[in-house]
Each structure stands twice: as C-alpha cells, then as structure tokens.
SEZA-555785 format. One line per 2 residues: number of its first residue (from 1); for each residue x, y, z of C-alpha. Coordinates in nm, 4 decimals, always signed. Each point is the difference from the previous one (the first is absolute). Example, Ala and Ser with C-alpha at 12.3 -4.5 7.8 and 13.67 -1.06 7.14 Angstrom:
# SEZA-555785
1 = +1.2300:-0.4500:+0.7800 | +0.1370:+0.3440:-0.0660
//
This chain:
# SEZA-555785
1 = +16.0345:+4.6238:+26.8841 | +0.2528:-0.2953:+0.0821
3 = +0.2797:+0.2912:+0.0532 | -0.2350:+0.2425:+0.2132
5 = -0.0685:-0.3156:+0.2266 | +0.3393:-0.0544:+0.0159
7 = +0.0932:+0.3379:+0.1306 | -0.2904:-0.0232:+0.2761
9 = +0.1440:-0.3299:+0.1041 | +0.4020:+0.1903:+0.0180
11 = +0.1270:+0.3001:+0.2443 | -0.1401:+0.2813:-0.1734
13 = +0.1396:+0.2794:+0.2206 | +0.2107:+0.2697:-0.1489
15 = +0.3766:-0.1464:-0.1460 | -0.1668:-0.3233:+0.0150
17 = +0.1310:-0.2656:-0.2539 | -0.1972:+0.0408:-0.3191
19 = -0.1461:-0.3303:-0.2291 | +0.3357:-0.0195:-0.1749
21 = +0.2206:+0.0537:+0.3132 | +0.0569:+0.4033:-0.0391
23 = -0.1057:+0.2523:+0.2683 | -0.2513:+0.1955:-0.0681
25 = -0.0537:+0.3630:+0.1437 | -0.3581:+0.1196:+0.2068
27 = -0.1243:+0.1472:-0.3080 | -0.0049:-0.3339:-0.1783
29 = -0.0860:-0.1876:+0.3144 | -0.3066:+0.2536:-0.0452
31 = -0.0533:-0.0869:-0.3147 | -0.0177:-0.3588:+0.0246
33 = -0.2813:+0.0411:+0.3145 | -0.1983:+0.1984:-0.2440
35 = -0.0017:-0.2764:-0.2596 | -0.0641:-0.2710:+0.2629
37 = -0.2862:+0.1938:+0.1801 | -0.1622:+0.2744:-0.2344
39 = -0.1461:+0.3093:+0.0862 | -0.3666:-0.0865:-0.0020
41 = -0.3437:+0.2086:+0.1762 | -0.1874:-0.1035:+0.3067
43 = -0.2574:-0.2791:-0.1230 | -0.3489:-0.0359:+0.1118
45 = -0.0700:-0.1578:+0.3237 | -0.1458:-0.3632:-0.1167
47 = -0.2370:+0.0589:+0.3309 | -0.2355:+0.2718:+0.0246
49 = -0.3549:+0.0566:+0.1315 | -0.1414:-0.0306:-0.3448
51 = +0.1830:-0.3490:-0.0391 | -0.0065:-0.1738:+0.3479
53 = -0.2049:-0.2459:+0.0428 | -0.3825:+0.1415:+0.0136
55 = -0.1062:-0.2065:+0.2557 | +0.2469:+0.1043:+0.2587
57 = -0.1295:+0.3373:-0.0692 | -0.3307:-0.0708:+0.0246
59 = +0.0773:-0.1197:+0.3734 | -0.1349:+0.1856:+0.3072
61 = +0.0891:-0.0871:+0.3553 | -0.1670:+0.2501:+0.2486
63 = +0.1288:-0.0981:+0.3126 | +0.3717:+0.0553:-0.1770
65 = -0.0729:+0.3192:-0.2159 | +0.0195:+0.3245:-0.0171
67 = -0.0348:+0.0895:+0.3444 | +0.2657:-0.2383:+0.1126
69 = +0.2402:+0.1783:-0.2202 | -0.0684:+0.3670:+0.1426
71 = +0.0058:-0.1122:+0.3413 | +0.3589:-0.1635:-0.0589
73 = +0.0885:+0.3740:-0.1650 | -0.1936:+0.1807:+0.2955
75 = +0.2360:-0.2321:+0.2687 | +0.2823:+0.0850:-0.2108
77 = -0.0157:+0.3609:-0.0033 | -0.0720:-0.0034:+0.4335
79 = +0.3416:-0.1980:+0.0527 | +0.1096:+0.2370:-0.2167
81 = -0.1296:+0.2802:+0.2526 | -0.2434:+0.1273:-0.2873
83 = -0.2864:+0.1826:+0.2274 | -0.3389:-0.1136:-0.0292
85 = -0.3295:+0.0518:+0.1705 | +0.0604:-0.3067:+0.1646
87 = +0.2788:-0.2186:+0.1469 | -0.0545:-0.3536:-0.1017
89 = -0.1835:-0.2296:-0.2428 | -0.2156:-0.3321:+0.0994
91 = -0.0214:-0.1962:-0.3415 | -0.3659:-0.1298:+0.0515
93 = +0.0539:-0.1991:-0.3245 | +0.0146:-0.3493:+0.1052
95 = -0.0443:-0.2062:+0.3031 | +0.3466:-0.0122:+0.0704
97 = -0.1324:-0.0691:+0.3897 | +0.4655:-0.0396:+0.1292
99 = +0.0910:+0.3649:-0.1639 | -0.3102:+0.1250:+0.1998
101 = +0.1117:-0.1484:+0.3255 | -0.1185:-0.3415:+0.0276
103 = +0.2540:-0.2276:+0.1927 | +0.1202:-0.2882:-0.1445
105 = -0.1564:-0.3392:+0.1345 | +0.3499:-0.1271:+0.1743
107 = -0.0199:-0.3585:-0.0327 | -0.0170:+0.0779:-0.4143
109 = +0.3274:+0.2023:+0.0374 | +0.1594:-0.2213:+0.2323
111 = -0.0237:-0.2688:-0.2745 | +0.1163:+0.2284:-0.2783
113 = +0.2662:+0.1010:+0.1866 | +0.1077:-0.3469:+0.0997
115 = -0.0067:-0.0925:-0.3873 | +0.1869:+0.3146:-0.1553
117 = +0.2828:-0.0832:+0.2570 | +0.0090:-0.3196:+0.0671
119 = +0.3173:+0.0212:+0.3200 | -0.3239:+0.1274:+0.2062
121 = -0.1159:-0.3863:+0.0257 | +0.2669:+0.0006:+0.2626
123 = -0.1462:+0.2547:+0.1736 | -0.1497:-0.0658:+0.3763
125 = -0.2513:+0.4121:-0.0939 | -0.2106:-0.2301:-0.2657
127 = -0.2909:-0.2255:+0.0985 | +0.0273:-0.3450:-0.1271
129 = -0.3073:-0.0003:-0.1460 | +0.1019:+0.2491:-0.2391
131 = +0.3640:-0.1495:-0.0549 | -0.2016:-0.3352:-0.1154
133 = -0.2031:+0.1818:-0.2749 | +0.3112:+0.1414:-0.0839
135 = +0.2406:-0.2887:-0.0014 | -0.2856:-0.1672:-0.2446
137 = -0.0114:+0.2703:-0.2432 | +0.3668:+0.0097:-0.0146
139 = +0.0387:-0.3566:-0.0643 | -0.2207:+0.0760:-0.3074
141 = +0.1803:+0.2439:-0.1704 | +0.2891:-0.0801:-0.2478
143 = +0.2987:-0.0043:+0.2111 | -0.2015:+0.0865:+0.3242
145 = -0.0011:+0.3476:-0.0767 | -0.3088:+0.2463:-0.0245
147 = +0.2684:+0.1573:-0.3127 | -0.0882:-0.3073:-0.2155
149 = -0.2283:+0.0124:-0.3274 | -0.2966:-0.2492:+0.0684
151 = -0.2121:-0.2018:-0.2001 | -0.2454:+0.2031:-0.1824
153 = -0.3159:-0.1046:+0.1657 | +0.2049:+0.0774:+0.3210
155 = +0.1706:-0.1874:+0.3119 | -0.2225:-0.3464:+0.0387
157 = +0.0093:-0.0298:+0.3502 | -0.1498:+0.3822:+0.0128
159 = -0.3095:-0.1213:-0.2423 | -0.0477:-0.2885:+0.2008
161 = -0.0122:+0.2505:+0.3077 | -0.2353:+0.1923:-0.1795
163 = -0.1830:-0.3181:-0.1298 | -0.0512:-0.0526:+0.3952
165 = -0.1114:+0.3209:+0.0497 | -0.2681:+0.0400:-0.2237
167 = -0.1350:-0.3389:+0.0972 | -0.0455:+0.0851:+0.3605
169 = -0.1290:+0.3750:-0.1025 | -0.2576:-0.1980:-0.2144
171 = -0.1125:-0.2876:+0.2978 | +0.1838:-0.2547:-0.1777
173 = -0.0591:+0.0577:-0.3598 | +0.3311:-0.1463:-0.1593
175 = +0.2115:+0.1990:-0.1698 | +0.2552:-0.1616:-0.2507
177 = +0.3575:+0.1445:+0.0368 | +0.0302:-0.0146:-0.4009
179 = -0.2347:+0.2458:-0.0240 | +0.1632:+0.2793:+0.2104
181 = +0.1724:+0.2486:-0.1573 | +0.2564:+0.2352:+0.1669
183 = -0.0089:+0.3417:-0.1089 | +0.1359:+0.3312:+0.0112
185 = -0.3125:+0.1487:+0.2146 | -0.3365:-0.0692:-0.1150
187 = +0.0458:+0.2171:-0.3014 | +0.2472:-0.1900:-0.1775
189 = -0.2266:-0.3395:+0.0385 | -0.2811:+0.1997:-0.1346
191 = +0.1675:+0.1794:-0.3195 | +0.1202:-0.3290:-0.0733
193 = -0.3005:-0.1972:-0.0154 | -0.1587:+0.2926:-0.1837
195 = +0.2846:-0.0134:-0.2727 | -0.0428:-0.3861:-0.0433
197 = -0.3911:+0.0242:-0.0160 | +0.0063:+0.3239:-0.2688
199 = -0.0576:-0.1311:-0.3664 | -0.1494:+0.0752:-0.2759
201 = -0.1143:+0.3065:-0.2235 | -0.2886:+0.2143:-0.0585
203 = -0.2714:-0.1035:+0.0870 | +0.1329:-0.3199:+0.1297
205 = +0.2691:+0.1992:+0.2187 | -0.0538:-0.1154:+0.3401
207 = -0.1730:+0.2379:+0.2792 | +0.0100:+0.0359:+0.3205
209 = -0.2022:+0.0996:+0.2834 | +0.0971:+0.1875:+0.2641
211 = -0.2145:+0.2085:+0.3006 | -0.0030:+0.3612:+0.0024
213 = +0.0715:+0.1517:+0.2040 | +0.3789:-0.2291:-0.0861
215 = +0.3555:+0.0146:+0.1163 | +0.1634:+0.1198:-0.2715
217 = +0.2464:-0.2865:-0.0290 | -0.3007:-0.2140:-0.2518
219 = -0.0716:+0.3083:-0.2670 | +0.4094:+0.0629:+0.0591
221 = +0.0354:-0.3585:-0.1575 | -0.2984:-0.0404:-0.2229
223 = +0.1380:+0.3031:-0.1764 | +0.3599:-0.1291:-0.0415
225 = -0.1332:-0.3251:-0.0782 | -0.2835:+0.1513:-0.2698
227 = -0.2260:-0.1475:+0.1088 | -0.4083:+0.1345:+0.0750
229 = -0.0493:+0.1503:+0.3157 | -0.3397:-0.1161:+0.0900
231 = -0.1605:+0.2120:+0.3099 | -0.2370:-0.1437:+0.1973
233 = -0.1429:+0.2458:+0.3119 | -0.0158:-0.0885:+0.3621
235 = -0.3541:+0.0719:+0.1538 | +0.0917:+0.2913:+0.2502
237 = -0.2912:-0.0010:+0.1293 | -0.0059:-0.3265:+0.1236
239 = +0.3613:+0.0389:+0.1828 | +0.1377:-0.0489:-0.3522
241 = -0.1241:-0.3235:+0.0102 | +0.0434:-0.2368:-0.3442
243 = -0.2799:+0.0017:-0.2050 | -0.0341:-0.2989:-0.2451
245 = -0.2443:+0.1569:-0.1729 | +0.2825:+0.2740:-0.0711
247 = +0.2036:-0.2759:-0.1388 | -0.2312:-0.1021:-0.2371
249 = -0.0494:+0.3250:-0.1541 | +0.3276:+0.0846:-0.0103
251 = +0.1487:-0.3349:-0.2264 | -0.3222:+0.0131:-0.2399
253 = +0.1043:+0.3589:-0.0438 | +0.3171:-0.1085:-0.0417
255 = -0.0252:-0.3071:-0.2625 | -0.0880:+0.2539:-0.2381
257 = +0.3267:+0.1518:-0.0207 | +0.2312:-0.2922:+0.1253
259 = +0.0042:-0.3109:+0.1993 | -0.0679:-0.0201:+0.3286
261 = +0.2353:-0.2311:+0.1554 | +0.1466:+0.1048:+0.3483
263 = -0.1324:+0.1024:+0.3122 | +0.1653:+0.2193:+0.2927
265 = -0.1383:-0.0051:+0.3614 | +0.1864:+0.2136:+0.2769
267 = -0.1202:-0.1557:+0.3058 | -0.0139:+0.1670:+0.2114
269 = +0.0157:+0.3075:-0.2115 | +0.2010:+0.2181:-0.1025
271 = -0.0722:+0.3248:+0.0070 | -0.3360:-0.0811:+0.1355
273 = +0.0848:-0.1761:+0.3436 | -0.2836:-0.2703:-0.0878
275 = -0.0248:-0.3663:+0.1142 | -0.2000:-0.1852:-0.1874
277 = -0.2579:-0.2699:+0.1250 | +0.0254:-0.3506:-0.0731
279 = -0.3131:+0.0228:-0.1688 | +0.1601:+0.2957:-0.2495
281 = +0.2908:-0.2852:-0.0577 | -0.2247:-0.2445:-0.0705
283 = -0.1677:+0.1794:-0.2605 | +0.3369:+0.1465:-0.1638
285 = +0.0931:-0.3614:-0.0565 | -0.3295:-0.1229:-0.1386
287 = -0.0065:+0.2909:-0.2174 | +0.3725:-0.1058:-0.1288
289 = -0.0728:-0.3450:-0.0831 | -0.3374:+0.0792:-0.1461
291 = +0.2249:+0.2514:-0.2389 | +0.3463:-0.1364:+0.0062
293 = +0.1713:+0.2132:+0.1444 | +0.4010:-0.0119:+0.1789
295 = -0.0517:+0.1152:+0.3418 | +0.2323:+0.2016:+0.1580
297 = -0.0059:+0.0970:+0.3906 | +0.1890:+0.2417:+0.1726
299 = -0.0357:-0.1179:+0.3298 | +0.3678:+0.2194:+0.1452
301 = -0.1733:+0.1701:+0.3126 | -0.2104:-0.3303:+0.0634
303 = +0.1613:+0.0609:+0.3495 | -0.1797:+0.3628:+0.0078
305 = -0.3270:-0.0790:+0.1222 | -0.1616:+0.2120:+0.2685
307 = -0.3508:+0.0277:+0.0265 | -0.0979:-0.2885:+0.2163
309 = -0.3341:-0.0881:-0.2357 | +0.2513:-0.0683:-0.2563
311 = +0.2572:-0.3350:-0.1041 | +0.2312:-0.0171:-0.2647
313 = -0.1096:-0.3141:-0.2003 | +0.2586:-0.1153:-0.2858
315 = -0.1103:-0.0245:-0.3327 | +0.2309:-0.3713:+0.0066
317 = -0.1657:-0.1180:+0.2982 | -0.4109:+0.1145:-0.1122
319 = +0.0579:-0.1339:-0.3921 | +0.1405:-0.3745:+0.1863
321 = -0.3324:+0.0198:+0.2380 | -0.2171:+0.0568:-0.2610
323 = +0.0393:-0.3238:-0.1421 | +0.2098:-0.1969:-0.2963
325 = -0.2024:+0.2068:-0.2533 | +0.1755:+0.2865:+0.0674
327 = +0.2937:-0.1333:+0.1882 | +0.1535:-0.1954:-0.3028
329 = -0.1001:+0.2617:-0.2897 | +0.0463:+0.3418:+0.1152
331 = +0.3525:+0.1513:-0.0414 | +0.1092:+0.2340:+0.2656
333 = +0.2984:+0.1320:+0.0679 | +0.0326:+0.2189:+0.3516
335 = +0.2770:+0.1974:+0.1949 | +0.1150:+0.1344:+0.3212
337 = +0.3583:+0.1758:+0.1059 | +0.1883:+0.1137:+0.2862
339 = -0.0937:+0.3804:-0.0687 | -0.3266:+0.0259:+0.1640
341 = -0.1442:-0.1335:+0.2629 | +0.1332:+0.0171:+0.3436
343 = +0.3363:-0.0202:-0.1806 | +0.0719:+0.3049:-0.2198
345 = +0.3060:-0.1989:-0.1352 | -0.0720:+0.1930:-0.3123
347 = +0.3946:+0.0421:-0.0731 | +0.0908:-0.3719:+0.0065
349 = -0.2188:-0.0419:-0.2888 | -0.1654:-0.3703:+0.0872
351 = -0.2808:-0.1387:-0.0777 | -0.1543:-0.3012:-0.1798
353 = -0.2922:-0.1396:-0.2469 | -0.1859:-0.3082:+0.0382
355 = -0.1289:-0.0839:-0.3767 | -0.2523:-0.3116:-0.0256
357 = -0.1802:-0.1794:-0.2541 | +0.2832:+0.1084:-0.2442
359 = +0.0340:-0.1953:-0.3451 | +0.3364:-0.1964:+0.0554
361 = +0.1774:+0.1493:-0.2867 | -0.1000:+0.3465:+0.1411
363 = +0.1738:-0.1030:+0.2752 | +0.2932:-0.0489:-0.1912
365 = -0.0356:+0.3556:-0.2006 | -0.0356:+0.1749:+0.3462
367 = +0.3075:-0.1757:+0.1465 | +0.1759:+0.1273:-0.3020
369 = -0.0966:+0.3474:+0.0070 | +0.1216:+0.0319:+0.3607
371 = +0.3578:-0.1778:-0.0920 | +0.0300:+0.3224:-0.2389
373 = +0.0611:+0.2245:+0.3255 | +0.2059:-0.3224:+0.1613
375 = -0.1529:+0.0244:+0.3756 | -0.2045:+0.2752:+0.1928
377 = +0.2314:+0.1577:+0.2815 | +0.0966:-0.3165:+0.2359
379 = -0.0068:+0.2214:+0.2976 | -0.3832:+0.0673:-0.0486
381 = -0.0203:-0.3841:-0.0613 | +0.1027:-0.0022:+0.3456
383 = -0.2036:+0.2442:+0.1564 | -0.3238:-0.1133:-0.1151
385 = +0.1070:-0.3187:+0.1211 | -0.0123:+0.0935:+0.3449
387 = -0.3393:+0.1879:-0.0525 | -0.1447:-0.3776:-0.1312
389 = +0.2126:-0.1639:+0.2965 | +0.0038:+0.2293:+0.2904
391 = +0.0230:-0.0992:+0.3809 | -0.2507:-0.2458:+0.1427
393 = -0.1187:-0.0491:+0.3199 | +0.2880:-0.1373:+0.2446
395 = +0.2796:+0.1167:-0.1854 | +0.2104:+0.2641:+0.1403
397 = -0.0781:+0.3083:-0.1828 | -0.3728:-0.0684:-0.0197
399 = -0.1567:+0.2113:+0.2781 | +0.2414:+0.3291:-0.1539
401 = -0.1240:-0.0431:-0.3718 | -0.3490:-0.0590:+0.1247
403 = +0.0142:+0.2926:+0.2150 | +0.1687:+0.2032:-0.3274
405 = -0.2607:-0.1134:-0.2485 | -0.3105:+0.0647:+0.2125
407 = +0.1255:+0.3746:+0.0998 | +0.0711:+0.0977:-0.3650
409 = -0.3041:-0.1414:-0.1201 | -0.2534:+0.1303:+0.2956
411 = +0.1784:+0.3548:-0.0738 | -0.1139:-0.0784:-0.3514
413 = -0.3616:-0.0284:+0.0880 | -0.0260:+0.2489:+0.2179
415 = +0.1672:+0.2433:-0.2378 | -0.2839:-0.1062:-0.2641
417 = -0.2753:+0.0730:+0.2631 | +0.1800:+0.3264:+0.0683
419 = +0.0009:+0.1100:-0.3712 | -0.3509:-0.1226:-0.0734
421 = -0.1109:+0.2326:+0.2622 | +0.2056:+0.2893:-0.0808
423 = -0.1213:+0.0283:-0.3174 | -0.3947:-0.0987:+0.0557
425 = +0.0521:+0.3697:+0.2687 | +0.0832:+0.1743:-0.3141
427 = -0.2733:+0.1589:-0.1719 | -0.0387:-0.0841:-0.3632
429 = +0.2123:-0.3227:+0.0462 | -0.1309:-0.3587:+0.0672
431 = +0.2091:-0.3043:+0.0603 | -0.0949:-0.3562:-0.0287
433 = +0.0837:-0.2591:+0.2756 | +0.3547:-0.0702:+0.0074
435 = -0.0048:-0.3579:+0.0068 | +0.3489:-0.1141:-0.0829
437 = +0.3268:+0.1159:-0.2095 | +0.1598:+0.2778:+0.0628
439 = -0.1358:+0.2727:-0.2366 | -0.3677:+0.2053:+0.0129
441 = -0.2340:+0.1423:-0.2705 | -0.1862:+0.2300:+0.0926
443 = -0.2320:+0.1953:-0.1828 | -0.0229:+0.3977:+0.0308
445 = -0.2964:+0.1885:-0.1736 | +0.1390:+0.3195:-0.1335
447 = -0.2529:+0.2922:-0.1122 | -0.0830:+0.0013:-0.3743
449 = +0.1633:+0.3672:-0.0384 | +0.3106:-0.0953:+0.1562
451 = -0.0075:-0.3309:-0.2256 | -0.0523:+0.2550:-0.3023
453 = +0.2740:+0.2622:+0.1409 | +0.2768:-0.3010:+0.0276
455 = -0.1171:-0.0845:-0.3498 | +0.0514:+0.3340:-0.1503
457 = +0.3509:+0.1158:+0.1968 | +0.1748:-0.3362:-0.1339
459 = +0.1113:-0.1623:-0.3170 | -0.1888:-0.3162:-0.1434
461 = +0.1673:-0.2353:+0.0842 | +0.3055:-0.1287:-0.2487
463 = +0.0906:+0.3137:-0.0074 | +0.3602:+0.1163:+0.0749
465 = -0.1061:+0.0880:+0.3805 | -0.0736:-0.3004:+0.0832
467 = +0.3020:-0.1913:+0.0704 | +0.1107:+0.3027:+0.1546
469 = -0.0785:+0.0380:+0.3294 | -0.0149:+0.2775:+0.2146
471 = +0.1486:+0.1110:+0.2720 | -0.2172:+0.1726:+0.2722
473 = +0.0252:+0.2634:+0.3179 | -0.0217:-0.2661:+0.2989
475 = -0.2808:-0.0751:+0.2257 | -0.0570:+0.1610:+0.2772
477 = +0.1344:-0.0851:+0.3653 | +0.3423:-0.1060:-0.0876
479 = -0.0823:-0.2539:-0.1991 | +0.1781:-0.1540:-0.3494
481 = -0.0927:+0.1416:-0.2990 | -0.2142:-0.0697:-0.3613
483 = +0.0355:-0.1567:-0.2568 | -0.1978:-0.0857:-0.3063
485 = -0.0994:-0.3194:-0.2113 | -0.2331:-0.1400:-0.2585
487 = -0.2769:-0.2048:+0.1030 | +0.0317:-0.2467:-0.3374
489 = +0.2064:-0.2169:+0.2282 | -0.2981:-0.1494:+0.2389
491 = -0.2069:-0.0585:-0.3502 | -0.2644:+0.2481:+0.0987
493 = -0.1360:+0.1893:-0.4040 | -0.0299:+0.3462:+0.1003
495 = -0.3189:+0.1483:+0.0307 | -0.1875:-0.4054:+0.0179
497 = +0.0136:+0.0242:+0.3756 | +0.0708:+0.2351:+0.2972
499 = +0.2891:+0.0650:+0.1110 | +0.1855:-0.2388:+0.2385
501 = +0.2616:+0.0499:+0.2697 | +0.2531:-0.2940:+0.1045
503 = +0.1904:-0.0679:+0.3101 | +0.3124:-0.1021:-0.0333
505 = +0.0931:-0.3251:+0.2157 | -0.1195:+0.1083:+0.3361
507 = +0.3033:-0.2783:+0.1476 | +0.2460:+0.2451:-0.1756
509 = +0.0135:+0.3167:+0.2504 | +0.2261:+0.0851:+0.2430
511 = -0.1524:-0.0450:+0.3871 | +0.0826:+0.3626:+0.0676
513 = -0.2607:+0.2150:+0.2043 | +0.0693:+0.2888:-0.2249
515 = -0.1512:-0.1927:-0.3018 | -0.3307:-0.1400:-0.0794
517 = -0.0252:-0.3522:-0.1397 | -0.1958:+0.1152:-0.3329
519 = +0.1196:+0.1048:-0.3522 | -0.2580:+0.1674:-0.1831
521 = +0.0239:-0.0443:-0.3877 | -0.2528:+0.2573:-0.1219
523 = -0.0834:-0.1273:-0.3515 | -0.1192:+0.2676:-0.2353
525 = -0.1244:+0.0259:-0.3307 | +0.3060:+0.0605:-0.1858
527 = +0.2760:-0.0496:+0.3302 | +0.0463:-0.1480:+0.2951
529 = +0.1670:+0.1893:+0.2990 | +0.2115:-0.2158:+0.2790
531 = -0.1123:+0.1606:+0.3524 | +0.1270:-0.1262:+0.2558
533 = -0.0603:+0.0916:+0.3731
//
C-alpha cells in the first residue's frame, strides 16, 4: 500500500519514471491505476427518502407547496412560448404586498441605500435625516460596513431603537434592550423559541397550541420539531373571536396525550383578519398563568388595523397593566418584522423578538442557539431599524413618509371593505368583518351533492394525487389561470367544517383597472383551486 501511495504521489503519465527509476509503458501505467483505484459498483446513496430524517418529511408548508412549484413550471413553460389558455400567473400564495405593486416607503430605501454604499453620505439627493440613521448604524457595524457579521443577538444600538419603539407603542411600558432579539423575520424568532421550549417524551413531550384556522409556519415547525400540535378553534361566529373557554378544552384534551406547554396567538390573525379585544387578551393571559403556559404573540401586522371600533393592544403592554401578578411571572415572548405592515420589506428579512420573564440561564441557552447561525442578515438589522426609528415630526423627511404610510395603509382598508363586500354579494358566500391584517376567511356553503360529487371524483387524501396539482383551462375574461392545492395547510380536518375560501393579502395586487383587488381561494373537500380575477 506504501508503493501504490507512492505512485499516486509521482508523474504517472505514460513513459513516466517507474518506483525503481525505469520507464514504464501506458499499459503498465494502466495497470498501476487499476491497483491504486479498483474497479468497484455504484454504492447506495447513504440519503434516501426511507432514511432522511422523518421529521423533515413529515413537514408541510402550504403557502410554499405544491402549487408554488407548478406555477414556477407554468411561468417557465410561457417564457418558453409554451401556449396556454392564459398569458400570465399571479402567485396568490403569500402577502408578498412589493411583487404585487406596492411602492416602497422612500425614506426606508433612502437609508438602505445610504448604508449599502456608504460614498452616498456625500451626497446633496439624500435628506439628512436619513443620512443620520444611517451614519449611526454604520458606526455600529464591524468596520462600519453593513458586510460585517454582528453579534448574535444583533447590532445594540438597533435593539435599543427597538427598545424605544416598543416603549412608546406601549404608552411608556419599558422595554429592556437585553431582551430584544434580532431575527431573520418573525419566523426565525419564533422556530427558535419553539426549538428551545420543546422537551421531553411521550406523554411528557411538550404541546402546543395553535388557532385554526393557522399560518402554516407553527404545524410547519411543530412537525420538524416533534412536537404535539395542539388545535384550538377560533369562534367564527363571533368574528373569530378567542374563546377561553376553547382553550380550556383544548389543553385538558390535550394533557392526556402530552403536555401542554406553549401557546400561539396571531394577533391580529392570520388567516382570519381578527383583532382581538383587550378583554380577549386579558383572559388569554389569566388563562396562561392559571395553567403555565409560554405565551407566544404574533403581533407582525399590529400596524394592520382598519376597522375603526378596533385597537391593536400588545400582549407586553396588557400583561404589565394587569398588575405584578402577572407582570413578573408570565413568560412571553412576541414578534414583529419589516414584511407586513405598511412595509412589505418581506425580502430584507428583519424582524425582532422581545422575550420577558425568561429564567437567566435560558437566556444564556437562547443566546447560544442563535450564535450557531452567527448573525441574522445585518441589512434587515438595518431596515427594521428604521421601521422602530422612522421620521418624527420636524425632521425633513417627515411630512413624505407620513404621507407614504397613511396612503398604503388607507388603500389597505379600503381594499378590506371592498373584499368584505364583494364576497357578502355572492350568493352562498359570507364574510366576516375585515377588521385588520391583510388576509379574509370567508365561509362558502356548498350543496351537500356537490360536497358528495367532489368526494367521489378525487382521491383521499395521501394519496399520490395529492401533491400533484393540476393544471386547469383558465378563467374566463382574459384572466390567469388554475391551479390546485390541498387544504391540510390552513389546519382545517376535512369534512369537520365547511369549506373556507381565503384572500390572499389584499395590499399585494397590482392598481390596474383591468384587475379586481380579490383572490378567491375556493377550498374544497379534497382541493383547493387559486381563482383569481
């Protein structure tokens, strides 16, 4: 083995010096190869679908599916000059409000701009409100470049910003700058408290609950995490209000089979474009101290409120006014990011957690876990800095962001009045108030026979049809074409209610004349078809 080594290490082409100084022909040159590197058959893959990891399998996301995939092959296949029965796609998938049309707020990009490339501070086109914000992130980063790693929690002079935000969102509640935690979006602050708060086995595995109708991010998680998915059902009747009653029954159901330890609140909601009352918060956190539960409150479009009898209250700022009790025991951990909004910075990827009333070697577990991935993007840092510090009265660029934020978000509202209406005129459809978010739920009563026709044209589902889905003909009028998806995504058990339609971020479409504002998601029993107008 010494000698075949050797030979690797040496000029092996043909009339190459042998070991012992001789020339050897091709043919032995050949031969040496073979002895080096033997003939041998293709091995096994070491990763296949029966060996991967089973909870990665076991992961759904809806809103990132199969649907999203055959609208990618569908765009394909038009650039290619493929003909269809229509001529473009609108991916109604997420409220993704920029690809849709919405403007950027300026003053956010003038800052960005100012700290990718730095020579701009010199220039007279840039406010200098916005060339302050941006001289004082720079001086934060490593080298005072946006290109620098951070520390893990993220910049400090951005927490404090957002330390300074929340306070004055909350009417002077403090908020400790040690407890902010910079994030990639909202999702990566919530995955990772999830993973930290998961333990156990069997019966003692932890659970969590989570509303249905969900955003598909929590089961998405739970299930890589294994941990229990515990359901808990907003009362539609009630503008799919919070019912603590509902809460109740769902974690003594639960303690039967695992232990109850985590609750999720979208407020407002998401699917169900809910606000809930400060009464409904109140109760929530009685009921988690009463059963020890880790609250945590997805508060991202707490900037998306539009019916005037409603307020976005923060679960921080209601758990500090009711009292010490509740103040100093209940652990809460809540998020926000630049994606929604009056924003739609979803590509920067920024957001934050605030986490209080954590055990201080928690604190030094979670700090740990986040060093693993080194720093979420600094350029989101940034950008949710500005949404936490944005222009103030007297400064120069105030009366243009002012003007910027109230247009998006009155187009907002009335787009959500709009839709409510729209589908209320439908017969066979009815539609809650819209009272904030960007998303409806309404609910469309579908004759028994056609429920029972749907049932017996399509596969169960699991079956092999299922994550396959369908191309259709078109829709009429000119009009982008159909796709289909499962309805597992939303957390709705086929068959235990009606079937639901969604609409997909309202903020999202294009201003165009030729277009209506509304994406109907027609939920079936066993599909879900993408129409949109």
């Amino acid at each position: 083995m010494q000698r075949a080594a050797a030979l690797v290490g040496r000029r092996c082409g043909p009339g190459a010096p042998g070991p012992w100084g001789r020339r050897r022909s091709s043919a032995a040159a050949g031969a040496s190869a073979l002895q080096v590197r033997p003939a041998r058959g293709r091995r096994e893959r070491i990763l296949t679908p029966e060996s991967m990891n089973p909870q990665v399998k076991a992961v759904e996301y809806a809103v990132r599916g199969p649907i999203v995939l055959k609208a990618g092959e569908i765009e394909l296949e038009l650039q290619r000059g493929i003909k269809k029965p229509f001529t473009e796609v609108i991916r109604a998938n997420i409220g993704d409000a920029q690809a849709m049309g919405q403007q950027p707020i300026t003053f956010l990009r003038q800052v960005m701009a100012l700290c990718t490339y730095p020579n701009l501070l010199d220039s007279p086109s840039f406010p200098e409100d916005a060339k302050k914000r941006a001289r004082r992130i720079l001086q934060a980063c490593g080298g005072n470049s946006l290109g620098s790693y951070s520390a893990s929690q993220g910049v400090n002079c951005i927490r404090e910003d957002v330390a300074a935000y929340v306070t004055r969102r909350d009417g002077g509640v403090p908020a400790d700058p040690d407890n902010i935690y910079l994030t990639t979006g909202a999702s990566d602050g919530i995955s990772t408290i999830l993973k930290i708060l998961v333990s156990g086995g069997g019966k003692s595995r932890t659970g969590v609950l989570i509303p249905i109708p969900q955003y598909p991010l929590y089961s998405a998680v739970i299930s890589e995490l294994d941990a229990i998915q515990v359901n808990y059902y907003l009362d539609e009747e009630n503008c799919w209000a919070l019912d603590v009653n509902e809460l109740r029954r769902a974690v003594q159901e639960a303690k039967d089979h695992c232990n109850p330890k985590v609750l999720c609140i979208i407020n407002p909601g998401n699917p169900t474009g809910q606000v809930q009352s400060r009464k409904c918060i109140e109760d929530v956190i009685h009921f988690a101290w009463e059963e020890k539960l880790f609250l945590l409150a997805d508060e991202v479009y707490q900037d998306n409120v539009y019916s005037p009898d409603c307020r976005f209250h923060s679960f921080k700022k209601v758990l500090y006014e009711m009292g010490p009790e509740y103040s100093s025991n209940v652990e809460l951990a809540s998020f926000h990011s630049t994606s929604k909004g009056y924003m739609g910075e979803c590509g920067y990827r920024g957001g934050y957690m605030e986490v209080i009333n954590l055990h201080p070697e928690i604190k030094g577990q979670l700090v740990k876990l986040l060093s693993v991935r080194l720093c979420p993007p600094v350029s989101g840092q940034a950008a949710m800095d500005i949404v936490v510090n944005p222009p103030v009265p007297g400064e120069e660029s105030y009366e243009q962001f002012h003007r910027e934020k109230e247009s998006v978000l009155g187009n907002l509202a009335a787009k959500a009045k709009l839709t409510e209406d729209l589908f209320n005129q439908v017969p066979g459809i009815h539609c809650n108030p819209l009272q904030g978010a960007m998303y409806a739920f309404p609910r469309i009563f579908i004759p028994s026979r056609a429920v029972e026709a749907a049932q017996d044209d399509h596969p169960p589902p699991g079956g092999e049809a299922e994550d396959r889905p369908a191309e259709g003909e078109g829709l009429p009028h000119d009009v982008p074409g159909q796709v289909r998806l499962r309805t597992a995504g939303l957390g709705l058990p086929l068959g235990a209610w009606p079937p639901r339609a969604g609409l997909a971020a309202p903020a999202a479409w294009p201003q165009a004349s030729r277009r209506s504002p509304v994406a109907l998601i027609v939920i079936l029993p066993q599909e879900t078809s993408f129409l949109v107008p």
